[in-house]
KOLGU-4560 file (N, C-alpha, C; in nm, 3 decimals, padded with zeros to 5 digits):
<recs>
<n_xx: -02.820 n_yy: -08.668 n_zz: -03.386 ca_xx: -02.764 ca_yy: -08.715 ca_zz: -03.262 c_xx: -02.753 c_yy: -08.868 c_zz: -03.269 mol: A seq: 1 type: UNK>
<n_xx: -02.616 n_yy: -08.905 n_zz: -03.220 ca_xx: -02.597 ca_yy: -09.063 ca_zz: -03.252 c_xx: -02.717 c_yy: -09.134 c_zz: -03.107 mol: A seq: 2 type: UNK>
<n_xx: -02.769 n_yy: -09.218 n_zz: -03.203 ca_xx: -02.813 ca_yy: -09.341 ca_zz: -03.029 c_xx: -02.737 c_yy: -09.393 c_zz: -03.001 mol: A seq: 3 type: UNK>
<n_xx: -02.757 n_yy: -09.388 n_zz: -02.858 ca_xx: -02.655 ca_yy: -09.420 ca_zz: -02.742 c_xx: -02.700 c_yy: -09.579 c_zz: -02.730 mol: A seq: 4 type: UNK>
<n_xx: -02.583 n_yy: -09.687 n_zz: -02.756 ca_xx: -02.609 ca_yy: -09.804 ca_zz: -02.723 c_xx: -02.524 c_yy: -09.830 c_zz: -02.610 mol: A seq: 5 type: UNK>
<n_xx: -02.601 n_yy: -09.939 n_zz: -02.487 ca_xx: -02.545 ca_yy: -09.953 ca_zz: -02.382 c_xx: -02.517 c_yy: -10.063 c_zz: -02.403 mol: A seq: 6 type: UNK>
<n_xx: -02.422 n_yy: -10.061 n_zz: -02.290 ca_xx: -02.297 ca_yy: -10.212 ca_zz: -02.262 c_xx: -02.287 c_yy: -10.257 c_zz: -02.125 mol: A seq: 7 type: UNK>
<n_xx: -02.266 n_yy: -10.351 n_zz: -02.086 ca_xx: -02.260 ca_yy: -10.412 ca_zz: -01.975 c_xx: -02.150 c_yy: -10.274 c_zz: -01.917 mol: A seq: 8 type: UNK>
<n_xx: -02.127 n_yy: -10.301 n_zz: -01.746 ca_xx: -02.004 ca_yy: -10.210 ca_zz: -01.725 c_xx: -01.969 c_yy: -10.279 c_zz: -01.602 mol: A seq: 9 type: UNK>
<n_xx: -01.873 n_yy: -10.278 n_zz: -01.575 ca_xx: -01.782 ca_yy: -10.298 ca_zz: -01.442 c_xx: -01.837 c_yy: -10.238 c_zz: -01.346 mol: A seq: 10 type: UNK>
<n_xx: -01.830 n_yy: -10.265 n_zz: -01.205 ca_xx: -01.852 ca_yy: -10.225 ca_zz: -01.124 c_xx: -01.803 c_yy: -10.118 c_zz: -01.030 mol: A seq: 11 type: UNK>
<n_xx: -01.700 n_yy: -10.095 n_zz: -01.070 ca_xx: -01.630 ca_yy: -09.947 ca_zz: -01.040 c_xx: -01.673 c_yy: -09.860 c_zz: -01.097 mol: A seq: 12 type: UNK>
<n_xx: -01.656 n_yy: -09.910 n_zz: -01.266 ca_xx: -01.756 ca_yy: -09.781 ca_zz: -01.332 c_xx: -01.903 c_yy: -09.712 c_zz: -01.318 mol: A seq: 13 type: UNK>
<n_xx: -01.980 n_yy: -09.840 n_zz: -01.275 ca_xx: -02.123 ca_yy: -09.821 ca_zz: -01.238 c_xx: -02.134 c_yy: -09.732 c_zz: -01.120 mol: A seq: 14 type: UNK>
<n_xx: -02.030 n_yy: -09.789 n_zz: -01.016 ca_xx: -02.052 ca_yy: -09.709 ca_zz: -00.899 c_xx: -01.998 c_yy: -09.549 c_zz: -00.947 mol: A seq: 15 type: UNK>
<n_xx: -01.916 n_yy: -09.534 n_zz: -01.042 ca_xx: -01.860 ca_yy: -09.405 ca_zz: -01.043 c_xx: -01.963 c_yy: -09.305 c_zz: -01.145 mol: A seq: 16 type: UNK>
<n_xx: -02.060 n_yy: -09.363 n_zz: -01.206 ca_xx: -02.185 ca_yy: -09.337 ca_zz: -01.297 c_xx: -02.269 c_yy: -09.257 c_zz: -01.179 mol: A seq: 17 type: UNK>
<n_xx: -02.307 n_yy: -09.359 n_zz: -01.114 ca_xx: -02.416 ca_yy: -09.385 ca_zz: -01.021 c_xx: -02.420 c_yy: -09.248 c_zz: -00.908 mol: A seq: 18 type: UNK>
<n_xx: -02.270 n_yy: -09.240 n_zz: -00.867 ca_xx: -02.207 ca_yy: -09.144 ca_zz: -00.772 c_xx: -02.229 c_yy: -09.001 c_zz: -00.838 mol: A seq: 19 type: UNK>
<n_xx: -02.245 n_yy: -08.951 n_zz: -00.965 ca_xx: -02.266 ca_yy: -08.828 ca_zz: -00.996 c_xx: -02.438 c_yy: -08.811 c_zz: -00.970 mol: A seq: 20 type: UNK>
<n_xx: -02.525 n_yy: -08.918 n_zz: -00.956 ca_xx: -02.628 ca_yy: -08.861 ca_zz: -00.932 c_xx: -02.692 c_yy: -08.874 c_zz: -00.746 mol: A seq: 21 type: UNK>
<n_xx: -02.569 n_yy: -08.886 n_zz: -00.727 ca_xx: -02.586 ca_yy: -08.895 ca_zz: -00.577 c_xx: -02.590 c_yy: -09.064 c_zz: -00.516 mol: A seq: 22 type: UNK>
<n_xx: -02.588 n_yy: -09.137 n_zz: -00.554 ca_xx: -02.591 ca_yy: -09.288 ca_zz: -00.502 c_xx: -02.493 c_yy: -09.345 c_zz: -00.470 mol: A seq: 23 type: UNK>
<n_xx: -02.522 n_yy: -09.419 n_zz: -00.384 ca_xx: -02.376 ca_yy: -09.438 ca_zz: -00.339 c_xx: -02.364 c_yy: -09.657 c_zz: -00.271 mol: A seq: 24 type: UNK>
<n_xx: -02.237 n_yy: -09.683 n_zz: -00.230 ca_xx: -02.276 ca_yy: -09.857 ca_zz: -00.235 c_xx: -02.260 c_yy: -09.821 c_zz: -00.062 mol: A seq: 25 type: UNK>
<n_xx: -02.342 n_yy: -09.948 n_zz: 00.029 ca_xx: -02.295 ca_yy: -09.944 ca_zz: 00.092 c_xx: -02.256 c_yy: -10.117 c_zz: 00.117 mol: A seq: 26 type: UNK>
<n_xx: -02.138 n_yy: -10.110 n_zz: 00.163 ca_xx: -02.055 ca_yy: -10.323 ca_zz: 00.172 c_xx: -02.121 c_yy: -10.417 c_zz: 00.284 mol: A seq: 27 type: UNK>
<n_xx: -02.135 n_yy: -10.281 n_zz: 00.402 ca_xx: -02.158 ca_yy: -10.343 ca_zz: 00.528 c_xx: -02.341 c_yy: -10.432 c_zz: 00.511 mol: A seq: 28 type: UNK>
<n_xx: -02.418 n_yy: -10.365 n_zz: 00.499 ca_xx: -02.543 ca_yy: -10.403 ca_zz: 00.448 c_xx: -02.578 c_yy: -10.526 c_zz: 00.377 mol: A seq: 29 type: UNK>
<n_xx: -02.482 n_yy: -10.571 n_zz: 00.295 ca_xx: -02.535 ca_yy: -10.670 ca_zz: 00.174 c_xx: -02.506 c_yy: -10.800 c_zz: 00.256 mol: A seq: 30 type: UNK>
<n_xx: -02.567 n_yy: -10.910 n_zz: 00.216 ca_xx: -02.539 ca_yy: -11.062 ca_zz: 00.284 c_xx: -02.402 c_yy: -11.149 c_zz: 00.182 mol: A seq: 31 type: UNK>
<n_xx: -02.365 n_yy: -11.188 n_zz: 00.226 ca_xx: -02.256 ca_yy: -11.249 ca_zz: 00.124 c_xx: -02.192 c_yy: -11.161 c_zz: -00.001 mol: A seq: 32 type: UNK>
<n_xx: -02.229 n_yy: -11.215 n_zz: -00.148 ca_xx: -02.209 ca_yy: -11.124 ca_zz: -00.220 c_xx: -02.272 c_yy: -10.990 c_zz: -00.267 mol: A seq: 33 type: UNK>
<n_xx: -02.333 n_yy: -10.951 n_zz: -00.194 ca_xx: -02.437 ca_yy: -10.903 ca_zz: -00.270 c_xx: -02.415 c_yy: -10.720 c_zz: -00.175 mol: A seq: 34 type: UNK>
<n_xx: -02.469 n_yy: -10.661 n_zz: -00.240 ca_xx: -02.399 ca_yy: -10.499 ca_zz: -00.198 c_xx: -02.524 c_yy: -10.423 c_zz: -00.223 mol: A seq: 35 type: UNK>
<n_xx: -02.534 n_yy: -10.337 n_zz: -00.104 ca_xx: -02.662 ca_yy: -10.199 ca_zz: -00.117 c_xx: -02.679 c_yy: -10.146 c_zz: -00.215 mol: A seq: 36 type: UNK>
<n_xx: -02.741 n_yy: -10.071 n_zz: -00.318 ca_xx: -02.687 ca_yy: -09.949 ca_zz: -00.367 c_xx: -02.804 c_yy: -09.792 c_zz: -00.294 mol: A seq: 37 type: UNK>
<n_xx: -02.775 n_yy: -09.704 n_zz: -00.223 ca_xx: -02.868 ca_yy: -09.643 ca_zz: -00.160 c_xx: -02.840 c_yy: -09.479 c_zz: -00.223 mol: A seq: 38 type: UNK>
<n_xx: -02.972 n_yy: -09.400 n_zz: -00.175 ca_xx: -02.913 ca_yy: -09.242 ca_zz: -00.222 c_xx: -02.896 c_yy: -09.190 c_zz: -00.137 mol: A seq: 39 type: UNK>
<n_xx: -02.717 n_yy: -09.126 n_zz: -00.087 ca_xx: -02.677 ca_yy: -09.049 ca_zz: -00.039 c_xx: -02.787 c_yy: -08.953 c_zz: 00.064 mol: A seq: 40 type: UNK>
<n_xx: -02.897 n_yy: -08.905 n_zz: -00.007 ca_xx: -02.983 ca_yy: -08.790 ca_zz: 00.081 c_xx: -03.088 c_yy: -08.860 c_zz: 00.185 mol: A seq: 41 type: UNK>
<n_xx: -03.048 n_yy: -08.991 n_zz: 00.127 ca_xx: -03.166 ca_yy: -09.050 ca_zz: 00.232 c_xx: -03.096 c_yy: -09.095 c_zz: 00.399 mol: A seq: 42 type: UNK>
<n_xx: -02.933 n_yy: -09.076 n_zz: 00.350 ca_xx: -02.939 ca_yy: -09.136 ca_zz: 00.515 c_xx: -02.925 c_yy: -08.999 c_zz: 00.624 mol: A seq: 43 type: UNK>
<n_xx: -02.947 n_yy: -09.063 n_zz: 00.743 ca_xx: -02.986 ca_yy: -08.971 ca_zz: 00.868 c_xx: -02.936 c_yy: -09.070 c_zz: 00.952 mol: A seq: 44 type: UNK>
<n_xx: -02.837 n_yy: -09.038 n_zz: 01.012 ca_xx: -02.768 ca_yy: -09.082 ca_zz: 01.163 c_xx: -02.727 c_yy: -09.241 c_zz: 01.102 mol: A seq: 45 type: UNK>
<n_xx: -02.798 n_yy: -09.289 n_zz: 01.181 ca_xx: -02.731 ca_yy: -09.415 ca_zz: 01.136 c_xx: -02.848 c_yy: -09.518 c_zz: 01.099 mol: A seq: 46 type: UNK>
<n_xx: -02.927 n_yy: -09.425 n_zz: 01.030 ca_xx: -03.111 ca_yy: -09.503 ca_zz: 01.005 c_xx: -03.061 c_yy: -09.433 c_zz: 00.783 mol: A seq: 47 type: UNK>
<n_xx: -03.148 n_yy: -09.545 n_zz: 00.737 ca_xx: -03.171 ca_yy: -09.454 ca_zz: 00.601 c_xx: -03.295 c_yy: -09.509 c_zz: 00.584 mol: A seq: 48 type: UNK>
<n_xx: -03.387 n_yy: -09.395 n_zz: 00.499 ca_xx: -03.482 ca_yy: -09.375 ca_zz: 00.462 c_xx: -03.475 c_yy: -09.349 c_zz: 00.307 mol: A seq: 49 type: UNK>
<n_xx: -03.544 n_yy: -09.439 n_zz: 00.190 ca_xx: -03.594 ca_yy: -09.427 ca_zz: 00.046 c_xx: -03.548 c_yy: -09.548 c_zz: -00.009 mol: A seq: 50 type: UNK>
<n_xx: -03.533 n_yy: -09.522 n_zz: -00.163 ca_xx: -03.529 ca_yy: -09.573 ca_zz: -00.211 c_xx: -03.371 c_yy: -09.686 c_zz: -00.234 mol: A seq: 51 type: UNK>
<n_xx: -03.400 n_yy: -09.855 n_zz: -00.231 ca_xx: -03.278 ca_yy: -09.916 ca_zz: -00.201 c_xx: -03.285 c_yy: -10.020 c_zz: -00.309 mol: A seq: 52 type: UNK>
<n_xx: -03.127 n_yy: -10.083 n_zz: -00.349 ca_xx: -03.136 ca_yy: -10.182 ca_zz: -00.436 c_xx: -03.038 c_yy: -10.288 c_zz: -00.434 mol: A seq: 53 type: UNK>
<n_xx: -03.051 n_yy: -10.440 n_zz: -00.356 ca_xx: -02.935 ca_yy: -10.470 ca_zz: -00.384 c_xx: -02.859 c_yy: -10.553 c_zz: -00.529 mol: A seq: 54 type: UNK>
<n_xx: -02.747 n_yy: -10.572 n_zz: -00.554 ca_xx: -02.684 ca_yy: -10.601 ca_zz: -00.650 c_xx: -02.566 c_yy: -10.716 c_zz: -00.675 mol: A seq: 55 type: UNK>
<n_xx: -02.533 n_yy: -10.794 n_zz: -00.681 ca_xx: -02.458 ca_yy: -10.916 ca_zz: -00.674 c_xx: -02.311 c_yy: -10.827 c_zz: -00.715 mol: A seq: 56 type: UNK>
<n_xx: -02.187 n_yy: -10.854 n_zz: -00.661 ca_xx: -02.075 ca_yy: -10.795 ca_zz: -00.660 c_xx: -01.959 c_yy: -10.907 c_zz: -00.610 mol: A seq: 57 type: UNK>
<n_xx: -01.903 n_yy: -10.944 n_zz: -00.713 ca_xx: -01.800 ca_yy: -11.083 ca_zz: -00.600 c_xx: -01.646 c_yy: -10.999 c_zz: -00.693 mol: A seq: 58 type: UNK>
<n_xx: -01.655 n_yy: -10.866 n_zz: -00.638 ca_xx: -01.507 ca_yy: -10.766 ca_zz: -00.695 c_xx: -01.510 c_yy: -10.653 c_zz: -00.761 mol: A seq: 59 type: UNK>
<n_xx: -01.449 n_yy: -10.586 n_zz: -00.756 ca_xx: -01.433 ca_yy: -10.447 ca_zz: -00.842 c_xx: -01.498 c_yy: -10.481 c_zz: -00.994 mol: A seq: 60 type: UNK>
<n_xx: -01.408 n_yy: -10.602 n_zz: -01.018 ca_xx: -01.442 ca_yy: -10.590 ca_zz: -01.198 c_xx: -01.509 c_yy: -10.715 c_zz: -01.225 mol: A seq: 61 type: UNK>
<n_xx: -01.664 n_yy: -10.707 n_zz: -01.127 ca_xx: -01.752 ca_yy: -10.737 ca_zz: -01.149 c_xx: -01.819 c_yy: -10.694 c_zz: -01.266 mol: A seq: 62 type: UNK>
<n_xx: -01.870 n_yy: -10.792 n_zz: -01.409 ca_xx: -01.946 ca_yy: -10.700 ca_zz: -01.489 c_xx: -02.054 c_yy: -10.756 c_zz: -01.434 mol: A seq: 63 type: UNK>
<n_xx: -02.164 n_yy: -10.606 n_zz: -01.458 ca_xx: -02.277 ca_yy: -10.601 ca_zz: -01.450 c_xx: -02.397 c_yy: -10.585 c_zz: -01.585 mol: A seq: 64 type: UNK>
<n_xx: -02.472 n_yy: -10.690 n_zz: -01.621 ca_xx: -02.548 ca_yy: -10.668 ca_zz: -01.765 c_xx: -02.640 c_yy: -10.516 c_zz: -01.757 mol: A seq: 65 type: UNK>
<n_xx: -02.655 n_yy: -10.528 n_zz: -01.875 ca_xx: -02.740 ca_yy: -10.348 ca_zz: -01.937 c_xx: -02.881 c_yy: -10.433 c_zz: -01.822 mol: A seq: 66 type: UNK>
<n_xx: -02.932 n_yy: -10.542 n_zz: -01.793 ca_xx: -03.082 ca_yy: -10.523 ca_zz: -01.719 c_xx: -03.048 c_yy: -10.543 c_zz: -01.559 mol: A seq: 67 type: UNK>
<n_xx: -02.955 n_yy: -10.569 n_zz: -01.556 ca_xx: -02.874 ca_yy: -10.523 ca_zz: -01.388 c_xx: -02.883 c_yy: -10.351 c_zz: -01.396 mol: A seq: 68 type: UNK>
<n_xx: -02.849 n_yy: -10.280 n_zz: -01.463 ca_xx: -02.811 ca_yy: -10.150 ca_zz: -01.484 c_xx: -02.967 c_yy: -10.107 c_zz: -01.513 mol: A seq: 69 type: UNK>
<n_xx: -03.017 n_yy: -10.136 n_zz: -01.610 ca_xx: -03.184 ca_yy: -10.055 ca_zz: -01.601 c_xx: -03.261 c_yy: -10.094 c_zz: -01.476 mol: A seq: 70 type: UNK>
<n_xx: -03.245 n_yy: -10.212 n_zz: -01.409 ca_xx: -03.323 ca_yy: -10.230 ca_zz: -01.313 c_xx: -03.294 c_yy: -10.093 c_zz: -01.203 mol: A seq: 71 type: UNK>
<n_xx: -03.172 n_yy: -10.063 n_zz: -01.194 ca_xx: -03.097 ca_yy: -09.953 ca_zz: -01.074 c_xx: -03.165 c_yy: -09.841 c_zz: -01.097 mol: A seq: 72 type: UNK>
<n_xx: -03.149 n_yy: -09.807 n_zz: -01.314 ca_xx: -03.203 ca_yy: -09.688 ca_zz: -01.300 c_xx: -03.340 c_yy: -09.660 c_zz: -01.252 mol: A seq: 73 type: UNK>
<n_xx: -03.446 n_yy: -09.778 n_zz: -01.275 ca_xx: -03.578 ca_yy: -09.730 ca_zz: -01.267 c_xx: -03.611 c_yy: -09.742 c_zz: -01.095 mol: A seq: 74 type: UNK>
<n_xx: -03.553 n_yy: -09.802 n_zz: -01.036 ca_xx: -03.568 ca_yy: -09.807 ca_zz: -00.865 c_xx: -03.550 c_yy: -09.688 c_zz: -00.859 mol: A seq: 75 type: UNK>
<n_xx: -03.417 n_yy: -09.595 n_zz: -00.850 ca_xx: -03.392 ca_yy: -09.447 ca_zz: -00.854 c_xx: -03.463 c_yy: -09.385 c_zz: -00.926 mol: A seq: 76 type: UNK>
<n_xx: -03.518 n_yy: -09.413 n_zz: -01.041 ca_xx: -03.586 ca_yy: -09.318 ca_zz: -01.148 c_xx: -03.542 c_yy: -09.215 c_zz: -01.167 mol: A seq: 77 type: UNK>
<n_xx: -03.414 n_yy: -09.300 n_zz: -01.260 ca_xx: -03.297 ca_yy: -09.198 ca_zz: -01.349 c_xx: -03.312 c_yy: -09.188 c_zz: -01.496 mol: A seq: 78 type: UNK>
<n_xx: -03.298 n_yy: -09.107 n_zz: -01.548 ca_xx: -03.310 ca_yy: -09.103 ca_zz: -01.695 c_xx: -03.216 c_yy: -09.161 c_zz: -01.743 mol: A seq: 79 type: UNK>
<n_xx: -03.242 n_yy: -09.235 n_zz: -01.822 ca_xx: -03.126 ca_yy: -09.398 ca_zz: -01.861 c_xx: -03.066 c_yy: -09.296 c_zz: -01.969 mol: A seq: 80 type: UNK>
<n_xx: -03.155 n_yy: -09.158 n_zz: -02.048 ca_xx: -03.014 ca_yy: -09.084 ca_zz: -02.154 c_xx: -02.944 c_yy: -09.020 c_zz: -02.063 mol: A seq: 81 type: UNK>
<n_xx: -02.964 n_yy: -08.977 n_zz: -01.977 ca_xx: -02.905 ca_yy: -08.895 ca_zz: -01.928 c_xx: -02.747 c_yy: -08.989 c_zz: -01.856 mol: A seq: 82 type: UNK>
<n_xx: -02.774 n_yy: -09.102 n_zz: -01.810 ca_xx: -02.682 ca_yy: -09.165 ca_zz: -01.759 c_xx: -02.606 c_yy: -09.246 c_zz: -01.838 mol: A seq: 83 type: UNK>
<n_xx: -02.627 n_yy: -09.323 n_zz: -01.954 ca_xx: -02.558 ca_yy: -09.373 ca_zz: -02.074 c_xx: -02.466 c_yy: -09.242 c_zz: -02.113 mol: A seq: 84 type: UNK>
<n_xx: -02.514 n_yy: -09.091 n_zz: -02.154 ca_xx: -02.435 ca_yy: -09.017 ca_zz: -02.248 c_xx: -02.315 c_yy: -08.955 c_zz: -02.125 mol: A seq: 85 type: UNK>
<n_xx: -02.290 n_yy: -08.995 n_zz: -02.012 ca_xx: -02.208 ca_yy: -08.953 ca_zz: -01.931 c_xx: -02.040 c_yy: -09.003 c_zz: -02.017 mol: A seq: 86 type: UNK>
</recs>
């Protein structure tokens, strides 16, 4: 099995990574540049509850470095193979 080496990624892509394990951005939340990233199951009405992360974003094709990206996974505590071999 080849090792999976990671790469910085855009921010569309991250969010579209991120979105298969349920996470999702929210715009309204963040102060200036900077953007939510929250999990989908945690919100309730108009309150959310768990785990949150914010992330610097000034555009779609924002890149984001591989320790921007591990920091996300381990807040969520995602399996970084599981999300690289997507």
């Amino acid at each position: 099995m080849p090792k999976i080496r990671p790469k910085a990624l855009k921010h569309r892509e991250l969010l579209s990574r991120l979105k298969n394990f349920g996470i999702i951005e929210t715009k309204d939340r963040g102060k200036g540049s900077e953007r939510i990233l929250i999990l989908k199951a945690g919100l309730s009405g108009g309150r959310y509850t768990g785990p949150q992360i914010p992330i610097k974003c000034h555009g779609e094709g924002t890149e984001h470095s591989v320790r921007v990206i591990d920091a996300v996974l381990r807040r969520f505590a995602l399996d970084p193979k599981k999300f690289w071999s997507d």
